[in-house]
Biopython code that builds the backbone (N, CA, C, O; Angstrom):
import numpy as np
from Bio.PDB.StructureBuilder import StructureBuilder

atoms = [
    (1, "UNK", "N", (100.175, 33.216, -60.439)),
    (1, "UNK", "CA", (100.345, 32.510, -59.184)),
    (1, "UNK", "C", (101.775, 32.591, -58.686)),
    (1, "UNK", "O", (102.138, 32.295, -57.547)),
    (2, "UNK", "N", (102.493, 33.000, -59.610)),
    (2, "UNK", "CA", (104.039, 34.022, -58.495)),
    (2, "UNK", "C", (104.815, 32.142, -58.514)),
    (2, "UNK", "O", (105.401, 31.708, -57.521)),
    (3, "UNK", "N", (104.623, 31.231, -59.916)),
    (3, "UNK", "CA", (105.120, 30.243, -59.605)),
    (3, "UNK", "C", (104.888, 29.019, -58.824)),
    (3, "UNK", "O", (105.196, 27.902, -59.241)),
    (4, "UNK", "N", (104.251, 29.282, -57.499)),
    (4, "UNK", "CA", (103.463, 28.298, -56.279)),
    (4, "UNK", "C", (102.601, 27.992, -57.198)),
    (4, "UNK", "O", (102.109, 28.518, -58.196)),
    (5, "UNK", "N", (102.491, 26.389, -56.257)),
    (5, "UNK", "CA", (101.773, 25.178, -56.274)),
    (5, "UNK", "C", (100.930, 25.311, -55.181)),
    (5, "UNK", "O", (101.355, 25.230, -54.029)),
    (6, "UNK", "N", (99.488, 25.558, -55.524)),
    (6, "UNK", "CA", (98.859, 25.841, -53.888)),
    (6, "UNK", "C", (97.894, 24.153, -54.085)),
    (6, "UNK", "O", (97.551, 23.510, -55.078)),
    (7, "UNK", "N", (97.730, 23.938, -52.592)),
    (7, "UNK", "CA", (97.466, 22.810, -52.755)),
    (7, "UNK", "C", (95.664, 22.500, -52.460)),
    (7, "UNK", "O", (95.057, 23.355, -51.816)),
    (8, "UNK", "N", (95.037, 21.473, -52.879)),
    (8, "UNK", "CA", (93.668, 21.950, -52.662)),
    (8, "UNK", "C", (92.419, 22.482, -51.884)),
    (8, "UNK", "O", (91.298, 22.942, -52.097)),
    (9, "UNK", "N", (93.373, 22.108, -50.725)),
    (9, "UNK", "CA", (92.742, 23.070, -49.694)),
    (9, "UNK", "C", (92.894, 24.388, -49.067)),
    (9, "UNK", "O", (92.048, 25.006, -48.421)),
    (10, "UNK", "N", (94.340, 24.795, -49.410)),
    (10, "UNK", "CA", (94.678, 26.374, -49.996)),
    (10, "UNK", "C", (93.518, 27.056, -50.862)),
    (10, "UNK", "O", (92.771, 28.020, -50.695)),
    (11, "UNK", "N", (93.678, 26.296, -51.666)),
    (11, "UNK", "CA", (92.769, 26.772, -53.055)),
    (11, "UNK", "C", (91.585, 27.159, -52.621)),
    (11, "UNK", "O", (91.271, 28.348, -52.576)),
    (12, "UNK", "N", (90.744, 26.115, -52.228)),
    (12, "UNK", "CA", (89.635, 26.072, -51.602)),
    (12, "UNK", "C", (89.539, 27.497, -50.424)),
    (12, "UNK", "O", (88.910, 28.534, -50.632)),
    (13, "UNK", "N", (90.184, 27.237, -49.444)),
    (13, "UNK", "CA", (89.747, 28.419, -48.472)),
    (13, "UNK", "C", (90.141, 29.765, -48.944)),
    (13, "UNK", "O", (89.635, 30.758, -48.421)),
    (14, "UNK", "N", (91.156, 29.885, -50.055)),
    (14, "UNK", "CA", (91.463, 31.232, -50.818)),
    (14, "UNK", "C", (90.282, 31.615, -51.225)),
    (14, "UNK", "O", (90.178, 32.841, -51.202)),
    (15, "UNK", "N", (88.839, 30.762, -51.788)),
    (15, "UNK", "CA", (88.303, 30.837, -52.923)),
    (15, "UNK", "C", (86.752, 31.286, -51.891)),
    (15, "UNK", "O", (85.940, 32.109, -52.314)),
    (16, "UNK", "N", (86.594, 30.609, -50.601)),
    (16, "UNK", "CA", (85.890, 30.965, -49.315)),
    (16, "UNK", "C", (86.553, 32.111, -49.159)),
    (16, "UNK", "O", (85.731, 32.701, -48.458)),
    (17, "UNK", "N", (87.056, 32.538, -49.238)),
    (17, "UNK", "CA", (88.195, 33.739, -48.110)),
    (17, "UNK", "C", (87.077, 34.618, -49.152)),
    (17, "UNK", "O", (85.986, 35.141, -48.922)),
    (18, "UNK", "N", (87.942, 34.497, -50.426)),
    (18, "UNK", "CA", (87.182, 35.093, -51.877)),
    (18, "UNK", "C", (85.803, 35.937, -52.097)),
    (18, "UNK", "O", (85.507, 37.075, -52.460)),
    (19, "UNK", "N", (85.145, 34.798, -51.692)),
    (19, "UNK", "CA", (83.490, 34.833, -51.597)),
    (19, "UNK", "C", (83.035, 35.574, -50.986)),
    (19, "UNK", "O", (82.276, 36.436, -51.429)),
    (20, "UNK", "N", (83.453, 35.423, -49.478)),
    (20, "UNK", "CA", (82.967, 36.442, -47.886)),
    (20, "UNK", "C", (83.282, 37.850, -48.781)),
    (20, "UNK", "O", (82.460, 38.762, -48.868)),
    (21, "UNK", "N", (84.584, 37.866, -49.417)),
    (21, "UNK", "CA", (84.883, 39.495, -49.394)),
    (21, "UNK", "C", (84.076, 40.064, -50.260)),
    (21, "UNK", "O", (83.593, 41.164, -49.992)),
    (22, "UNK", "N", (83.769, 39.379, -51.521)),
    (22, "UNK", "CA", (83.171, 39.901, -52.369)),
    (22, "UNK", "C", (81.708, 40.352, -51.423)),
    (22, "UNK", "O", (81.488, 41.548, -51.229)),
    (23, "UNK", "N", (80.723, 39.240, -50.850)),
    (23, "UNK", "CA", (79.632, 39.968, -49.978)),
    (23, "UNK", "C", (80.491, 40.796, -49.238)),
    (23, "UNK", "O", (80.203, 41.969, -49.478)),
    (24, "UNK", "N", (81.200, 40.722, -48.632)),
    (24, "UNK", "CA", (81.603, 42.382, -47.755)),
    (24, "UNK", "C", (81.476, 43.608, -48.280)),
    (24, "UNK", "O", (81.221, 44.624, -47.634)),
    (25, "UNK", "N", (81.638, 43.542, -49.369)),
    (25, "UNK", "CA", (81.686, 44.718, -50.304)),
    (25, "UNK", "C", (80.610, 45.091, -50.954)),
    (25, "UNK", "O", (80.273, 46.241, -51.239)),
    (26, "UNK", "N", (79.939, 43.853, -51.241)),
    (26, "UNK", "CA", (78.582, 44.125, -51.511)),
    (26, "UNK", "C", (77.695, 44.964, -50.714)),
    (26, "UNK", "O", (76.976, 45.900, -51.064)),
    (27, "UNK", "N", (77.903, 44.414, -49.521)),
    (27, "UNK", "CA", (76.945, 44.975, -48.316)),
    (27, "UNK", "C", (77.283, 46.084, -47.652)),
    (27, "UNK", "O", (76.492, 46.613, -46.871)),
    (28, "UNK", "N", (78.706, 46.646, -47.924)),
    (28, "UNK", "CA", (79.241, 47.765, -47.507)),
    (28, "UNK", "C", (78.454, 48.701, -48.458)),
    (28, "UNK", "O", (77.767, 49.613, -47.999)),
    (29, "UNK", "N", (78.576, 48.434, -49.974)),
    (29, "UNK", "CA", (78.349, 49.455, -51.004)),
    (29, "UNK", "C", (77.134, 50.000, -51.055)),
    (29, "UNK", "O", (76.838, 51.162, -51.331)),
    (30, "UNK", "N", (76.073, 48.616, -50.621)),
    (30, "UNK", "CA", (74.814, 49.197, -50.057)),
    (30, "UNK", "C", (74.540, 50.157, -49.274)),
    (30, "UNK", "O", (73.825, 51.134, -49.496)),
    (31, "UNK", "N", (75.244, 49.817, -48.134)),
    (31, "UNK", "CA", (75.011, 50.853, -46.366)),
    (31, "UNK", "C", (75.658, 52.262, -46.678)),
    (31, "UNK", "O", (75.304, 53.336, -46.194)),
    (32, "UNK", "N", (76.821, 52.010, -47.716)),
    (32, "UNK", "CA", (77.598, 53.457, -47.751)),
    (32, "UNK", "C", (77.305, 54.453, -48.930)),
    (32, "UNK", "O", (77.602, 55.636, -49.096)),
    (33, "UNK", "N", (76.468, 53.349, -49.849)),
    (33, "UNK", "CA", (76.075, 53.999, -51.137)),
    (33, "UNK", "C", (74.582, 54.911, -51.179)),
    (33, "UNK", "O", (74.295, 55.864, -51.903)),
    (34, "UNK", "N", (73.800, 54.255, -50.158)),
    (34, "UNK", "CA", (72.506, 54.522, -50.576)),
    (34, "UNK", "C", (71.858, 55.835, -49.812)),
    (34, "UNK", "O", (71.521, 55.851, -48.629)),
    (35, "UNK", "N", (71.774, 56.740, -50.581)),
    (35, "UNK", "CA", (70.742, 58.040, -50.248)),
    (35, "UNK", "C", (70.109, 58.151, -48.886)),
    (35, "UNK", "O", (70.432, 57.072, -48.390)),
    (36, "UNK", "N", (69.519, 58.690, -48.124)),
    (36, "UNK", "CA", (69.011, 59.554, -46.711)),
    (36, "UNK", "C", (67.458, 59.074, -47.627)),
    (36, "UNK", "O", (67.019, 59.614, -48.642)),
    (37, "UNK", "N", (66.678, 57.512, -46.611)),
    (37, "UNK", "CA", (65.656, 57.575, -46.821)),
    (37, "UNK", "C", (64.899, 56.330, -48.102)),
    (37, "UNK", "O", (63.779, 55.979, -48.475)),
    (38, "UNK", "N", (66.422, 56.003, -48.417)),
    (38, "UNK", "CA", (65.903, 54.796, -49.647)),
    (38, "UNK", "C", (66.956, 53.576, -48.260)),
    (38, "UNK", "O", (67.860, 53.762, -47.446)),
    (39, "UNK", "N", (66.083, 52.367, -48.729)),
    (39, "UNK", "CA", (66.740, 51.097, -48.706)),
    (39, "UNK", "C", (67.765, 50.504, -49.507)),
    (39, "UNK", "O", (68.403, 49.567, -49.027)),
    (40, "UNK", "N", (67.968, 50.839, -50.444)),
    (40, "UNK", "CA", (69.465, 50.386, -51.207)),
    (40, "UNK", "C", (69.559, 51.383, -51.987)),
    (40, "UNK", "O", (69.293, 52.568, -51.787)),
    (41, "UNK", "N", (70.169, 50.558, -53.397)),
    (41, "UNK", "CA", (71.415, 51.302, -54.325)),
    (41, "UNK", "C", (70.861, 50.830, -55.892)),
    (41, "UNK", "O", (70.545, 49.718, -56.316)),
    (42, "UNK", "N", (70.887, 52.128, -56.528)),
    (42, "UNK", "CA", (71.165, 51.888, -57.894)),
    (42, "UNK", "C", (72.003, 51.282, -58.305)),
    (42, "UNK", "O", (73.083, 51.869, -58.237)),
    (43, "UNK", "N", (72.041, 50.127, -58.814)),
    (43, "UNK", "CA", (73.674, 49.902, -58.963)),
    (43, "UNK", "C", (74.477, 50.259, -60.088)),
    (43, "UNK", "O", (75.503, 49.593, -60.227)),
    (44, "UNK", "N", (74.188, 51.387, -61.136)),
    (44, "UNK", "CA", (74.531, 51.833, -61.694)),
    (44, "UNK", "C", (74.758, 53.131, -61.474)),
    (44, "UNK", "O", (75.919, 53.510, -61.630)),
    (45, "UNK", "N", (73.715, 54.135, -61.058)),
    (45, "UNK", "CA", (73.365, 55.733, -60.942)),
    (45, "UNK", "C", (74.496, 56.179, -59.650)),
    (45, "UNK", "O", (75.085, 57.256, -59.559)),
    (46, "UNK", "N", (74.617, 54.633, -58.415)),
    (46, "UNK", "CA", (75.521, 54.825, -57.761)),
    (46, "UNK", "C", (76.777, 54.968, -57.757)),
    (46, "UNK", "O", (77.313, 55.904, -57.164)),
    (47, "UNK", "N", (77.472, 54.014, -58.454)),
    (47, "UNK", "CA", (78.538, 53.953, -59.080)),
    (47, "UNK", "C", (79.064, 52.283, -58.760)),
    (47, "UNK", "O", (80.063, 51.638, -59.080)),
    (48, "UNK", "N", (78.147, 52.064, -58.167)),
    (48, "UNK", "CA", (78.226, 50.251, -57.479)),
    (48, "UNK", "C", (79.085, 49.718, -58.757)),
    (48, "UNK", "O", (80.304, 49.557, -58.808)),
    (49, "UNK", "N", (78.285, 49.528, -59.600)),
    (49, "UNK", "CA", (79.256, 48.716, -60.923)),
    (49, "UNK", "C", (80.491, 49.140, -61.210)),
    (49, "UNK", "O", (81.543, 48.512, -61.089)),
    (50, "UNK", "N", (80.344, 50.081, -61.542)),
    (50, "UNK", "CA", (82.339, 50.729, -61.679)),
    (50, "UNK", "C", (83.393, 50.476, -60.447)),
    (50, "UNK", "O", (84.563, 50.172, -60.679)),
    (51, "UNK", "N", (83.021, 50.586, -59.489)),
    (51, "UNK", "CA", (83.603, 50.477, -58.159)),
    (51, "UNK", "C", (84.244, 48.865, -58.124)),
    (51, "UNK", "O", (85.375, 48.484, -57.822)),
    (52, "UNK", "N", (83.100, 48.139, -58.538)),
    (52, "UNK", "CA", (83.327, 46.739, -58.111)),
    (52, "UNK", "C", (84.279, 45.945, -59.707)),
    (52, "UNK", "O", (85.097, 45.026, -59.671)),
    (53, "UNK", "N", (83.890, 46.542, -60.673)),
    (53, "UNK", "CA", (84.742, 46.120, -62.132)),
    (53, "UNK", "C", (86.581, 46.935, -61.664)),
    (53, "UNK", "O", (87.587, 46.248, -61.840)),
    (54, "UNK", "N", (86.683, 48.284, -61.143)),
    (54, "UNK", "CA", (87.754, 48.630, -60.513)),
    (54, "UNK", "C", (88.344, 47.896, -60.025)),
    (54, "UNK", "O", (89.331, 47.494, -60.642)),
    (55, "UNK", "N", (88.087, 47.388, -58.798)),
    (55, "UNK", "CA", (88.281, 46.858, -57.483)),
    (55, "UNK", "C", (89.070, 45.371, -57.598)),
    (55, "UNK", "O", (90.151, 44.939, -57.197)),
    (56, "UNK", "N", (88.116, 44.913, -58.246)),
    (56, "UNK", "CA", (87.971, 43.434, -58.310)),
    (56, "UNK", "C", (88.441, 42.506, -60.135)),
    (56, "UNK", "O", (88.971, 41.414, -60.341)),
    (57, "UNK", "N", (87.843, 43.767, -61.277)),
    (57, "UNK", "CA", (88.438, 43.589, -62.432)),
    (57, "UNK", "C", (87.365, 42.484, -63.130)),
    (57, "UNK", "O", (87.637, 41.709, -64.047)),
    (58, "UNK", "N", (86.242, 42.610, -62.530)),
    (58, "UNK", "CA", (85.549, 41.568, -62.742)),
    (58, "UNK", "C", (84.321, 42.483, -63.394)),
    (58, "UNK", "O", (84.187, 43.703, -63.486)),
    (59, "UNK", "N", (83.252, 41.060, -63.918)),
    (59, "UNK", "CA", (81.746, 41.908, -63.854)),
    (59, "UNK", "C", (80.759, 41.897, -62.510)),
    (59, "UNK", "O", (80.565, 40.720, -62.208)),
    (60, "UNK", "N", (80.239, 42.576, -61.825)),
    (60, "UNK", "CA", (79.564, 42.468, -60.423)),
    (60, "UNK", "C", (77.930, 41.602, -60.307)),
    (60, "UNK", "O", (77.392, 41.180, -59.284)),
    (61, "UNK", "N", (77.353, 41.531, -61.953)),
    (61, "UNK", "CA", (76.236, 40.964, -62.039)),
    (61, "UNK", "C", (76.124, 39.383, -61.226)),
    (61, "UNK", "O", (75.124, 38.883, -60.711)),
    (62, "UNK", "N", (77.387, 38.876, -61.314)),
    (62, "UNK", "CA", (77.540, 37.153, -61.383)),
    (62, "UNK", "C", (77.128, 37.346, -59.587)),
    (62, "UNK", "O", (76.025, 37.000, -59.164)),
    (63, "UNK", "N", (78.157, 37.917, -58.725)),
    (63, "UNK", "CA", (78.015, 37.815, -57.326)),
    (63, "UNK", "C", (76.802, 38.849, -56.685)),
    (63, "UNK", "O", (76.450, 38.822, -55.506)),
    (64, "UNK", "N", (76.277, 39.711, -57.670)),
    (64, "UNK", "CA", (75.054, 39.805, -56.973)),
    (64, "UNK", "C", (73.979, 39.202, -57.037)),
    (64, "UNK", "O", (73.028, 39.273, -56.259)),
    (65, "UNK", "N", (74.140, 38.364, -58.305)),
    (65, "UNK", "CA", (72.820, 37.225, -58.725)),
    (65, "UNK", "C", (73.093, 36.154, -57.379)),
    (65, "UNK", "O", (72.160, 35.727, -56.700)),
    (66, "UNK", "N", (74.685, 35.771, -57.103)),
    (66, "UNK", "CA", (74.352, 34.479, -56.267)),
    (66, "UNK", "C", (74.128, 34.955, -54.752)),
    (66, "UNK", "O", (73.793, 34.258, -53.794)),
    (67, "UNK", "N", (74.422, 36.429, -54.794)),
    (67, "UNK", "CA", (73.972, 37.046, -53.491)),
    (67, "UNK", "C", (72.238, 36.828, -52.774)),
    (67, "UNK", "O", (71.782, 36.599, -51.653)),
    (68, "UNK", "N", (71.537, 37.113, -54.506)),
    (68, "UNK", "CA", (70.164, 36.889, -54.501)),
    (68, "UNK", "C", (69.347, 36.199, -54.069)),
    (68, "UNK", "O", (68.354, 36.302, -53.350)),
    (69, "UNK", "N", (70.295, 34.861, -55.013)),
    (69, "UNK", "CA", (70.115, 33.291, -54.648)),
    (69, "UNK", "C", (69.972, 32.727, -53.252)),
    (69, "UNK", "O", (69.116, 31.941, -52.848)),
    (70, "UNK", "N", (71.168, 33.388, -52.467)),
    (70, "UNK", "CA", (71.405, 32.941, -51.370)),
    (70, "UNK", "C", (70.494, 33.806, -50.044)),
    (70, "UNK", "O", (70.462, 33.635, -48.825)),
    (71, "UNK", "N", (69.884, 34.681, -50.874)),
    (71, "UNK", "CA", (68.929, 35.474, -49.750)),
    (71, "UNK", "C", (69.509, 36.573, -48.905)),
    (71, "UNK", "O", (69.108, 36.863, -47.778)),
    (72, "UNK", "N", (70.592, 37.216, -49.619)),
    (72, "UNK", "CA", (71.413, 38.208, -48.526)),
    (72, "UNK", "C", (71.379, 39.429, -49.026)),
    (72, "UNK", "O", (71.869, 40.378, -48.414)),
    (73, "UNK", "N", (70.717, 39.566, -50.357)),
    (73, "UNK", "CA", (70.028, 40.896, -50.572)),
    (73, "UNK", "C", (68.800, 40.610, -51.902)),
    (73, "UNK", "O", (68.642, 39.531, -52.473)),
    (74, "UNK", "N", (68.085, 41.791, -52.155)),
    (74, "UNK", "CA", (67.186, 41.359, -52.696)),
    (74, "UNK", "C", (67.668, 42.363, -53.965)),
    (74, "UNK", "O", (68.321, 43.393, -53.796)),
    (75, "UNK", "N", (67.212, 41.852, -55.267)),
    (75, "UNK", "CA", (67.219, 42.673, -56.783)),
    (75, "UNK", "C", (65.635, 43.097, -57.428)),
    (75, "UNK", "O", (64.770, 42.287, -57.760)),
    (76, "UNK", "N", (65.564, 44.245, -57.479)),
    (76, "UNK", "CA", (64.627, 44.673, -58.052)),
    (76, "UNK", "C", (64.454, 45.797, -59.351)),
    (76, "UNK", "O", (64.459, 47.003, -59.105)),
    (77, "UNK", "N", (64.342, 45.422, -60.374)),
    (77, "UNK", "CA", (64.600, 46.208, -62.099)),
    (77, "UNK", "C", (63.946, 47.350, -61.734)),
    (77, "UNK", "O", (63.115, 47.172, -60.844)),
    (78, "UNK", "N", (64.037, 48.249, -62.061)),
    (78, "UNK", "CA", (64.182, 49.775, -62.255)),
    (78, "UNK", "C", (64.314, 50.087, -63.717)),
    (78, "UNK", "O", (64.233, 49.346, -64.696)),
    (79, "UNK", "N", (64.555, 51.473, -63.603)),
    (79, "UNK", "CA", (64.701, 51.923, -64.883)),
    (79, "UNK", "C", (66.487, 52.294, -64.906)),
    (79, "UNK", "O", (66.915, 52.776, -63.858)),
    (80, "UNK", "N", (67.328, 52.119, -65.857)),
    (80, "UNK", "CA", (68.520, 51.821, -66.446)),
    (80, "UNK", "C", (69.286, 50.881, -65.644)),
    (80, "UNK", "O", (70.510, 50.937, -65.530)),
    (81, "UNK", "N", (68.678, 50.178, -65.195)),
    (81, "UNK", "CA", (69.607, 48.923, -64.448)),
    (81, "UNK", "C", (68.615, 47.986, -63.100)),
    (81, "UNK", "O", (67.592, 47.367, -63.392)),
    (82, "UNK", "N", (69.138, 48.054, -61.753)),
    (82, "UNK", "CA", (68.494, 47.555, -61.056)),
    (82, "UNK", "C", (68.932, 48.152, -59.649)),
    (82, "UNK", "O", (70.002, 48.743, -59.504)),
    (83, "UNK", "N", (67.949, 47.934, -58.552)),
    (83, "UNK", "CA", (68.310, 48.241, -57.408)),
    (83, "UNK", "C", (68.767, 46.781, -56.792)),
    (83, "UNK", "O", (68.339, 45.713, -57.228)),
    (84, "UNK", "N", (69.766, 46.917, -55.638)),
    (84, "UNK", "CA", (69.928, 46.252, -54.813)),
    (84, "UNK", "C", (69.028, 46.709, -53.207)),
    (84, "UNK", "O", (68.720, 47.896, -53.096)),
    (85, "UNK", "N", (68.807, 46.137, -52.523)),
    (85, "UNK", "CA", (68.665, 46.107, -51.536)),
    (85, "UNK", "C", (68.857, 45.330, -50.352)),
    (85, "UNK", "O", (68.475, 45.759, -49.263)),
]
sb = StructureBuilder()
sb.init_structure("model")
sb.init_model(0)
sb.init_chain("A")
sb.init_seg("    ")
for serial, (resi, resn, name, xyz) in enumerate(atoms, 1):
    if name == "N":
        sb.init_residue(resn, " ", resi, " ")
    sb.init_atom(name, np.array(xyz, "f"), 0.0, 1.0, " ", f" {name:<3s}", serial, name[0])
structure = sb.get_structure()
């Protein structure tokens, strides 16, 4: 944190700011990832997971599950992982 004291509503809209981007990226990786003719993305075969553990330094399972949750894309198991759509 570079020392700063952020205060809780800093925190808070950092953590909103946070959220949006992570779906931005989500929904980009979809539109830019997916094949001539399919609706989404492997998220493995694509490279979705590596991209987003890169990027972000994180694991991508957590924000596409609450992506799920929240109805802004759908998950469906496949064979070696899962599709997004």
């Amino acid at each position: 944190m570079c020392g700063r004291v952020l205060s809780v509503s800093t925190y808070s809209h950092q953590f909103i700011k946070n959220i949006n981007h992570h779906k931005d990226f989500v929904l980009n990786a979809i539109r830019n990832l997916r094949k001539p003719g399919y609706n989404g993305i492997h998220v493995v075969y694509s490279g979705f997971n590596k991209a987003f553990r890169d990027y972000y330094e994180e694991e991508p399972m957590a924000d596409v599950e609450k992506l799920v949750a929240d109805n802004v894309i759908v998950k469906t198991p496949v064979k070696g992982g899962c599709d997004a759509l």
